[in-house]
Each structure stands twice: as C-alpha cells, then as structure tokens.
C-alpha positions in Angstrom: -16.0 14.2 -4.7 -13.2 12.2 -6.1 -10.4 10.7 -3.4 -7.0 11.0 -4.3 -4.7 11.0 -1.8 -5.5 8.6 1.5 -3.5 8.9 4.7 -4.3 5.5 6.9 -1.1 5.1 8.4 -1.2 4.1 12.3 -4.8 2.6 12.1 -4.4 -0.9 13.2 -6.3 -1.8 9.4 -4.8 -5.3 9.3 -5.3 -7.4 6.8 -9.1 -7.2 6.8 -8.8 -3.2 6.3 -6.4 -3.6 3.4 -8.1 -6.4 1.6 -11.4 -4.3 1.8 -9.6 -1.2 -0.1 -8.4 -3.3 -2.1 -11.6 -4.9 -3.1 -13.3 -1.4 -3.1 -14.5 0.5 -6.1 -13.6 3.9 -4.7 -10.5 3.0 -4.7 -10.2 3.6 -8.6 -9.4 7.6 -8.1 -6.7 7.2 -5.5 -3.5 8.5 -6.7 -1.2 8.6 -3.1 -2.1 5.4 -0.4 -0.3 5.5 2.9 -0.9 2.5 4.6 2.3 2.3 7.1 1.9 0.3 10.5 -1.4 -1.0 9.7 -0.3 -4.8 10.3 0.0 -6.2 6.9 1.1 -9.6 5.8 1.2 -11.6 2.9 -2.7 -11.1 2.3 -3.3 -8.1 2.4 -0.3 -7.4 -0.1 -1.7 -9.9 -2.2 -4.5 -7.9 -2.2 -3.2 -4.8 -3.5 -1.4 -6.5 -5.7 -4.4 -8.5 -7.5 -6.7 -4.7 -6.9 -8.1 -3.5 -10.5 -9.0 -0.6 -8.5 -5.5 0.5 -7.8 -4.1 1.1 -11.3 -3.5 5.0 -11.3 -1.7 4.6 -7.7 1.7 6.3 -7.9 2.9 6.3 -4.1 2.1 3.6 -2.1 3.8 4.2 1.6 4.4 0.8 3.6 7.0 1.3 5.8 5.9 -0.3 9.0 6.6 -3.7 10.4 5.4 -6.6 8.8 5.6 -10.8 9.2 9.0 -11.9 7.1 6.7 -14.0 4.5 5.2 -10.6 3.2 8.8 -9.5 1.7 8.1 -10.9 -1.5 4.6 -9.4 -2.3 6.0 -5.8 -0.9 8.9 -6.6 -3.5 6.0 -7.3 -5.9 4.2 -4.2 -5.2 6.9 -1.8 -5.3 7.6 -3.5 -9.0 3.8 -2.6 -9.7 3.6 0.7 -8.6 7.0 1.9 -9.3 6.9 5.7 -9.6 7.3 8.4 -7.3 5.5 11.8 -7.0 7.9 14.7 -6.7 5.1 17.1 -6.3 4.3 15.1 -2.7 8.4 15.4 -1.3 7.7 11.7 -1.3 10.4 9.2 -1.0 10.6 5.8 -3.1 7.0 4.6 -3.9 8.0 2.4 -1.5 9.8 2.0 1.9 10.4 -1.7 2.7 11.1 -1.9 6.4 13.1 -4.6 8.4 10.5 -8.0 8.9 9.6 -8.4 11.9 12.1 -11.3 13.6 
C-alpha cells in the first residue's frame, strides 16, 4: 500500500526524525505531511527542502515552535510546496509559528 497522507505531529521527531523522512524513499507517495511540534531547526528544514522524495507534497503542516535561525528555510519551504488542498479543510500549506525567543 501506497502512503499518502502522514500525521506525525506531537512526536518529539527532531531533527533526526525529519532528516530520515526526508532521506526516505517512501516518502515519494506522500501527498499531506504533518510534522507540527516535532522540534525542527534549520536541519531538518534543510532536509525537506533538499528531499527528491517530497515532490508531489501539497500540504506540509509546521506550525509548532522552532529555533529563530529556521525562519528562513520554513520561508523556503512554504515557497516549495506552495499549494493547499481544499479537499483536507486545510489551511495555508503552511503555518509559520512565532520562533522560539
């Protein structure tokens, strides 16, 4: 079976959890990624940025807190991945939350 839609928000994934999604193969069918309060930084947005794997995403959730140095790769990723999917009720393919102080 094919993976579409992943919810992995509020899994303490860190950077190490993102970077290996990123890096994953089965990745390649996911349509919908949630990965909100998971810790990410700078990395593991670089991550899904660089991904081959991640082309057909069209919602990418991040909306939880994140170091202030990320802000410019999650700027970068919503520019990426820059639809929505109205068939979901989702908001903005992505929610860029306050960095952390």
């Amino acid at each position: 079976d094919t993976v579409r839609e992943l919810n992995l928000a509020s899994n303490d994934l860190g950077d190490d959890g993102i970077v290996a999604l990123a890096h994953s193969p089965r990745a390649a069918h996911l349509r919908r990624l949630d990965i909100s309060n998971n810790g990410m930084t700078e990395a593991g947005a670089a991550a899904l940025l660089e991904s081959p794997h991640l082309a057909g995403l069209t919602v990418l959730r991040h909306d939880g807190r994140f170091e202030a140095q990320a802000l410019p790769a999650l700027r970068q990723l919503a520019e990426r991945f820059p639809g929505s999917d109205p068939a979901c009720g989702s908001q903005p393919i992505m929610q860029i939350a306050e960095p952390i102080p």
